[in-house]
C-alpha positions as CSV (number, residue, x, y, z in Angstrom):
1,X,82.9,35.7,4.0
2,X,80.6,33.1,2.1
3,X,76.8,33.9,2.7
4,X,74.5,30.8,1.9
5,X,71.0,31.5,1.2
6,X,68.7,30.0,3.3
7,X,66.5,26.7,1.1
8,X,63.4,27.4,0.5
9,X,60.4,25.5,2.1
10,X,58.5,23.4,-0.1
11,X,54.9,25.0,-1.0
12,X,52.1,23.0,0.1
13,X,49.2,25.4,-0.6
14,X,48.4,23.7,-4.3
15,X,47.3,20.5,-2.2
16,X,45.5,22.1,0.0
17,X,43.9,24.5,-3.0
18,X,43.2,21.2,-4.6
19,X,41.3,19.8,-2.0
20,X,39.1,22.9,-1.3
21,X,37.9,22.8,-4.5
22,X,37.1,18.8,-4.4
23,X,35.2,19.2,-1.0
24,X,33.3,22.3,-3.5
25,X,32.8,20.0,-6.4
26,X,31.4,17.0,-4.6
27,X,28.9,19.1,-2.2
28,X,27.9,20.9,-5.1
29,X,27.1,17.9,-6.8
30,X,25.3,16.6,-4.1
31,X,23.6,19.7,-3.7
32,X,22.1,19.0,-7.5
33,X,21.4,15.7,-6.8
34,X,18.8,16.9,-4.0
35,X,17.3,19.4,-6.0
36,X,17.5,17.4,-9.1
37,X,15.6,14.2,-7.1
38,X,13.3,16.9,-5.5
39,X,12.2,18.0,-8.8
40,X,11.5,14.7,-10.1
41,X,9.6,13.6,-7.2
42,X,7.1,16.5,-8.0
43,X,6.9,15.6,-11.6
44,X,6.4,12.1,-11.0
45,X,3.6,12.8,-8.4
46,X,1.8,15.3,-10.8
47,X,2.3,12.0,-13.6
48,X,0.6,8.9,-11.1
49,X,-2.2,11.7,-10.2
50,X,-3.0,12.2,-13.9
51,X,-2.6,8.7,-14.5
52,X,-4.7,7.5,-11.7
53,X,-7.3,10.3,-12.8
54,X,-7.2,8.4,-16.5
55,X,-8.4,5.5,-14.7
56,X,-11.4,6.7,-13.2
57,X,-9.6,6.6,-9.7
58,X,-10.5,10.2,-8.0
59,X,-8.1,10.9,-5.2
60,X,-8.6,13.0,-2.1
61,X,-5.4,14.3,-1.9
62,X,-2.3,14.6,-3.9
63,X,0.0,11.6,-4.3
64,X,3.3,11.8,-3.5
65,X,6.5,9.9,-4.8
66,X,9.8,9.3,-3.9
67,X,12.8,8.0,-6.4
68,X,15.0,5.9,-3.7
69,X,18.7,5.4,-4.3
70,X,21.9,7.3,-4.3
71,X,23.2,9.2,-6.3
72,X,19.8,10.2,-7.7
73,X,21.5,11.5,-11.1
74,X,23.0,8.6,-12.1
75,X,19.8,6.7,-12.3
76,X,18.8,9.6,-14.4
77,X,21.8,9.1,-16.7
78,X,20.9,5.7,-16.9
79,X,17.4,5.7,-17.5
80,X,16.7,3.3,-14.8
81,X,15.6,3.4,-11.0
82,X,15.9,0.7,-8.8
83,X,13.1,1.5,-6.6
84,X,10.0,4.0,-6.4
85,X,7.8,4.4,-3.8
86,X,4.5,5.9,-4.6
87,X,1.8,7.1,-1.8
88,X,-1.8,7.5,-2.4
89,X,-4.6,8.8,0.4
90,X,-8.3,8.6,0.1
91,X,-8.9,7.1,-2.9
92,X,-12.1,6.1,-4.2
93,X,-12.2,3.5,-6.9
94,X,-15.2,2.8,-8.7
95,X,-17.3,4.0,-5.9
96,X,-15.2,2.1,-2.7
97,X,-13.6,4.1,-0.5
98,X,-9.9,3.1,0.1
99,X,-8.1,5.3,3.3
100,X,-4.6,4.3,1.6
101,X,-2.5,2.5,-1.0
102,X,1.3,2.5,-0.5
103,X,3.0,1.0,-4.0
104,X,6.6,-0.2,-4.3
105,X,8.1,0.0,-8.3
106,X,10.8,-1.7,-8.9
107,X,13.4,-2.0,-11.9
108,X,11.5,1.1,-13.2
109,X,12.4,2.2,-16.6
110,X,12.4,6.0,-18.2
111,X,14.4,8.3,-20.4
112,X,15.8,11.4,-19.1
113,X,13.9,14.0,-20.4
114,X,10.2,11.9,-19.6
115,X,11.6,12.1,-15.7
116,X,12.7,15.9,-15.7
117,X,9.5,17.0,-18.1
118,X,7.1,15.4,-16.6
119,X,6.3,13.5,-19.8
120,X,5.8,9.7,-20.2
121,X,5.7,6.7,-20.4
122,X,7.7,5.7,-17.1
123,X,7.4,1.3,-17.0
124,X,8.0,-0.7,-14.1
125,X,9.1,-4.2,-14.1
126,X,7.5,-5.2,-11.0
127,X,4.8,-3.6,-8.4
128,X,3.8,-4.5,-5.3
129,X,1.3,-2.5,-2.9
130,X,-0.4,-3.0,0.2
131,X,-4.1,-1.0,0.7
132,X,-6.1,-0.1,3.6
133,X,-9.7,-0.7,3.3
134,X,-12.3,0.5,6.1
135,X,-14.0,-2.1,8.4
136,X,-17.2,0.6,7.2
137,X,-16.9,-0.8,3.9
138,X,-16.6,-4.4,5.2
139,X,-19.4,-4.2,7.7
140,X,-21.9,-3.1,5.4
141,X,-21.1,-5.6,2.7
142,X,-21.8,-8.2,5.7
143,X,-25.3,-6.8,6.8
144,X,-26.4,-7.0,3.1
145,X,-25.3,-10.3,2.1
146,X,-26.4,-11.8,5.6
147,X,-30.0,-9.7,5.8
148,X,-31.4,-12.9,6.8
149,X,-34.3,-13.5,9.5
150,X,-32.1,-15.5,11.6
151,X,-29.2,-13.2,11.6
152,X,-29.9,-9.6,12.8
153,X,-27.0,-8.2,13.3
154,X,-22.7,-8.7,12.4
155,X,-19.5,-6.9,12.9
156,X,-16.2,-7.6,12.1
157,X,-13.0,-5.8,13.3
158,X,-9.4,-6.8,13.5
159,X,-6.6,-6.9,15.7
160,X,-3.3,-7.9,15.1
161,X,-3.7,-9.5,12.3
162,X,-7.1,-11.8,13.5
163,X,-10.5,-11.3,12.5
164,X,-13.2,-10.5,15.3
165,X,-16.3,-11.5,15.0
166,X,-19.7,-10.6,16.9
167,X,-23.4,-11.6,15.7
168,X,-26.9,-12.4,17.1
169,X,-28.5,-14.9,15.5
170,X,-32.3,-16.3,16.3
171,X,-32.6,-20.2,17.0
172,X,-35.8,-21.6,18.0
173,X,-37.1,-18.6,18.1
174,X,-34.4,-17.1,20.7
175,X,-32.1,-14.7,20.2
176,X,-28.4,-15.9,20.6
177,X,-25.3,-13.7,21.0
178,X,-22.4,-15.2,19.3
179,X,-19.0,-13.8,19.6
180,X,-15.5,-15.8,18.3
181,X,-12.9,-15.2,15.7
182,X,-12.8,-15.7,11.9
183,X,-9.5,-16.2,9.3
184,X,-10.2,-14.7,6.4
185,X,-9.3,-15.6,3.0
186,X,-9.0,-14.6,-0.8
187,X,-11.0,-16.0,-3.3
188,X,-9.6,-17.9,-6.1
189,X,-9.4,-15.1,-8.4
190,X,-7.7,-12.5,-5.6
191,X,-11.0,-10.7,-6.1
192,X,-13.5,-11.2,-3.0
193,X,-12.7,-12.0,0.7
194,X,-14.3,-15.4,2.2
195,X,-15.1,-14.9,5.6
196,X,-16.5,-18.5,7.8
197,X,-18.6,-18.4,11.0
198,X,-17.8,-22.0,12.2
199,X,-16.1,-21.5,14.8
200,X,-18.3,-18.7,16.7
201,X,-19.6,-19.6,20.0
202,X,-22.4,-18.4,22.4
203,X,-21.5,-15.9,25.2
204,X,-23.3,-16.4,28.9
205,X,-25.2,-19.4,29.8
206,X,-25.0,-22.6,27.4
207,X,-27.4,-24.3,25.1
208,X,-29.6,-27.3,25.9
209,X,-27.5,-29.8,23.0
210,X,-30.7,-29.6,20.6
211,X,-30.5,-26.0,20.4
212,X,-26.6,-25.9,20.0
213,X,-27.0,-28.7,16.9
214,X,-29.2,-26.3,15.1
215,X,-26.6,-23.5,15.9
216,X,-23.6,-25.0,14.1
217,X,-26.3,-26.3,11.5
218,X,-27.2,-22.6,10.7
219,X,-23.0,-21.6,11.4
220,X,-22.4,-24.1,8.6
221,X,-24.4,-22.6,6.4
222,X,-24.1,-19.0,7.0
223,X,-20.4,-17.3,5.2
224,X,-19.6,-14.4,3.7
225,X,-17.9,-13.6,0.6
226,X,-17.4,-9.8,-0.1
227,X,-16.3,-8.1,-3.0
228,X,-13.0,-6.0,-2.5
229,X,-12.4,-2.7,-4.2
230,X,-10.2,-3.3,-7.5
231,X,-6.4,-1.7,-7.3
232,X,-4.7,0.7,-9.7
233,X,-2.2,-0.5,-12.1
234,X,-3.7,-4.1,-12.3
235,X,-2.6,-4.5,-8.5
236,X,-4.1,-7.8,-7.8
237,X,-4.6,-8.8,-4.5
238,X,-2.2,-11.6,-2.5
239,X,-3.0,-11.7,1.1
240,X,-5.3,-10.2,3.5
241,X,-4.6,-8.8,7.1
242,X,-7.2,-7.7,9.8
243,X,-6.0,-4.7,11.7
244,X,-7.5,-2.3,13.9
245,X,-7.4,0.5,11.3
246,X,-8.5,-1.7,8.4
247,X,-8.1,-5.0,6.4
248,X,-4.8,-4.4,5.0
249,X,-4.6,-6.4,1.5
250,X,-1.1,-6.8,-0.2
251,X,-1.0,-7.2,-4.0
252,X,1.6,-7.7,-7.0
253,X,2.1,-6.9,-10.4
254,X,4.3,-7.0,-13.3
255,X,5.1,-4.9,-16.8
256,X,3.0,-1.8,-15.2
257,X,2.7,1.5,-16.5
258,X,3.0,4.2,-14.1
259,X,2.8,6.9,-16.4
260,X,2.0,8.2,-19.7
């Protein structure tokens, strides 16, 4: 009698072998990517506090940073990040308090070992940033530039992006409450904020129409223009925002060095 062997099954362990050890490789890789983006955060951080420090800009707390973008070593390989995001709390630049400065970095350019060292110089193409300045800081600059006998008190505040505005004036030798909104601007230079009181009105009972002519006369005449706090890295200011917390200021620039 004729035996025939049995065929044999065809192996499929190498396959599955293969893909173990590609699911290994690839989290393993991602695994160094975290670490290796975590360590550069740090190093970057430690760089913009030094840099900032350079600059005379004292910071209450440490900065941090954040290299944006996936895979992270890549960029590294490449020498170029598409986006950094820098954070920076209580600053205080050239005696002005600023709560916070949030900057954007794009197209930022740096070699491999000035990333993972912590050594410089790390460029930036473009920045933009957007700052947090106290209504503290804005208030007082008002009461000194409008420490005028027929102004005796003003405070501004914002809300949702419109600028409140209260003041007592004397006309005629009366006291007025005036309450009303402003719309702030920037000066031509992006350096000071111009603040009008045209369109402030009386609160409670209303004028005789002598006494209000002489109102607008003295509203015409009365404005504010307030010098704002100058940004790091050559940040120049674009557009101002009244909120609650703050005026919030955005600013641009270009070619900036982050680090040395």
């Amino acid at each position: 009698m004729v035996v025939y062997a049995k065929p044999k099954r065809t192996r499929r362990k190498a396959p599955i072998v293969l893909l173990v050890l590609l699911i290994v490789v690839v989290l393993l890789l991602v695994a160094a990517d975290r670490v290796g983006r975590s360590v550069a955060n740090q190093k970057l951080a430690d760089q913009v506090a030094a840099q900032a420090q350079s600059k005379d800009v004292k910071l209450g707390v440490q900065p941090t940073a954040d290299i944006t973008g996936f895979p992270f070593l890549t960029q590294v390989a490449a020498g170029k990040y598409d986006k950094i995001l820098v954070h920076m709390r209580d600053l205080t630049v050239q005696s002005y308090a600023i709560p916070k400065l949030d900057i954007t970095a794009s197209g930022v350019h740096a070699k491999t070992s000035d990333v993972l060292n912590g050594n410089g110089p790390i460029t930036a193409d473009t920045v933009s940033g957007t700052a947090t300045i106290g209504w503290g800081y804005v208030n007082q600059a008002a009461k000194e530039q409008l420490n005028q006998s027929e102004v005796k008190d003003v405070t501004l505040a914002g809300r949702d992006g419109t600028l409140d505005v209260r003041m007592t004036v004397t006309v005629l030798g009366q006291e007025l409450k005036l309450t009303g909104t402003a719309k702030p601007t920037l000066s031509d230079d992006g350096k000071s904020l111009r603040v009008s009181f045209a369109d402030l009105h009386t609160t409670g009972s209303q004028l005789p129409p002598a006494a209000k002519n002489v109102l607008n006369g003295v509203l015409q005449q009365l404005g504010l223009q307030i010098k704002l706090p100058s940004l790091p890295y050559g940040l120049k200011l674009t557009h101002v925002d009244p909120q609650s917390d703050g005026l919030k200021v955005t600013a641009s620039a270009q070619d900036v060095t982050l680090a040395n």
